[in-house]
N, C-alpha and C positions, 0 to 999 in steps of 0.2 A: 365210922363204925367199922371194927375190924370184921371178920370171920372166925373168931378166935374168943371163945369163950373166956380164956384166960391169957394173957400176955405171953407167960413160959409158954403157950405152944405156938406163937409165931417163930417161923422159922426164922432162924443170923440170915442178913447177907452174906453174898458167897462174891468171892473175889473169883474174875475173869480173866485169865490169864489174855493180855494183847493181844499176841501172838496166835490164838485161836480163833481170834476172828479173820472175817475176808478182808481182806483192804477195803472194800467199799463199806464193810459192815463196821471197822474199826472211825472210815473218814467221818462219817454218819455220827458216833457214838461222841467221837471227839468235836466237831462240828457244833452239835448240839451243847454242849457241854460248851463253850467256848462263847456262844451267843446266848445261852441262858446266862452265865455267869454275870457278864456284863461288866469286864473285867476293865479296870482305869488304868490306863498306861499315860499317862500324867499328859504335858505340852505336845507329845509327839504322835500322830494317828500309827497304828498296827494292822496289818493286812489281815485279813483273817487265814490267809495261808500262812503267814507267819506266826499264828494265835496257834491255829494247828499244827505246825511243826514247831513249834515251845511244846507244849503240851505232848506233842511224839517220843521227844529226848525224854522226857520224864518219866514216860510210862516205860520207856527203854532203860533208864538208869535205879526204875527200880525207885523214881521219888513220889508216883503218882500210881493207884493201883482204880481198873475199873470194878465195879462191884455192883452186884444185880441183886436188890431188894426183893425177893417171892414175894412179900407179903403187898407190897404196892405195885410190882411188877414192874419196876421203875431202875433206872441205871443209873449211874454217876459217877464223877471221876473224883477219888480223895489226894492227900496230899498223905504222903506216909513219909513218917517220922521215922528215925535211925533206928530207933528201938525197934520199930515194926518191921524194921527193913531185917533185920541181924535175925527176925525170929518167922522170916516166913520160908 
């Protein structure tokens, strides 16, 4: 059950620029995201430092953006598309 008597007034996620956060608040954010995911790297085991620096380059290249839900107050990492990329 939201807070929100009508949908139009939950607020958008708002996109978190990387680079804003501390290292340890970014390793945290990524971290999590990486072990919620549950991500199948097929016959071969992946470190989770390695999970996390994959997921570093992409937030760096602009292919991965974090985004902070108000309404759930929840975080997550997306995967952005070129189109998204060319228009933020």
């Amino acid at each position: 059950m939201s807070n929100w008597t009508d949908e139009t007034e939950r607020p958008p996620p708002v996109a978190v620029p990387h680079s804003e956060l501390s290292g340890d608040t970014l390793q945290g954010v990524i971290e999590s995201f990486v072990l919620r995911e549950g991500t199948e790297y097929g016959n071969r085991d992946v470190s989770l430092t390695d999970k996390v620096a994959q997921v570093m380059c992409q937030l760096e290249r602009g292919e991965a953006r974090i985004m902070f839900d108000p309404a759930t107050e929840s975080i997550d990492i997306i995967v952005v598309t070129r189109r998204d990329r060319r228009g933020r």
